[in-house]
N, C-alpha and C positions, 0 to 999 in steps of 0.2 A: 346602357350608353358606354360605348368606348372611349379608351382615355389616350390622347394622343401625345407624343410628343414633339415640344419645340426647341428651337436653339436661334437665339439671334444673330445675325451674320455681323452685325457692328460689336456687338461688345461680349460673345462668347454667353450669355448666358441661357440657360437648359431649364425646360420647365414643363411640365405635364398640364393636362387640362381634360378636364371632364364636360365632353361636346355629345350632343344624337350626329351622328350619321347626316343628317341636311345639314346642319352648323358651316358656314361661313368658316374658313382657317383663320384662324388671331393671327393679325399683323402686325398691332403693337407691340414690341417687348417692355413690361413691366417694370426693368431696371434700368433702362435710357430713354426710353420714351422714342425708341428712331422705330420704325413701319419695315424692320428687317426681319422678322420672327419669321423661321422655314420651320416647316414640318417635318420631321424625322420618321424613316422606315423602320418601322421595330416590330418586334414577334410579339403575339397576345400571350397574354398574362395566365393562360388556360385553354383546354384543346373538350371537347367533347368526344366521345369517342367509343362506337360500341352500339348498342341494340338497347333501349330504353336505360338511358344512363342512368333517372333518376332511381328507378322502381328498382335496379338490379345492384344499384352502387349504394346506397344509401338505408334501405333496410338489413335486416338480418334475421335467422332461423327461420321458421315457419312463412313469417312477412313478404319474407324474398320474392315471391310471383303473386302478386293480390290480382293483377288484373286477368291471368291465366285461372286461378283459384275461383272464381269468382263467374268463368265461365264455365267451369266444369261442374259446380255446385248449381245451376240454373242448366245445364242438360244435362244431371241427373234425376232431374223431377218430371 
């Protein structure tokens, strides 16, 4: 779930929110209670980036290709 942010147009105040993707934008702001809350354009917090990010970024020595490894060990039988 993406976390957006807001800023009330009445009384300046900034707030994040943890919403799915279908979520309704919050229109109340939580510190005056006025129906002025706008959503803010911002960059994500994390980019993916690459050829099996998990399996290449995340292990190390040997581990690094399991799913390549793992084909070459069943056609060599």
């Amino acid at each position: 779930m993406p976390i957006y942010e807001y800023q009330c147009q009445e009384c300046g105040h900034q707030m994040e929110a943890l919403q799915k993707l279908s979520d309704e934008p919050l229109k109340d702001c939580p510190a005056c209670q006025q129906p002025q809350l706008q959503k803010q354009i911002s960059a994500a917090g994390f980019r993916l980036k690459g050829s099996g990010w998990y399996e290449t970024d995340f292990k190390s020595g040997k581990k690094k290709n399991l799913a390549g490894d793992s084909a070459q060990a069943s056609g060599s039988d």
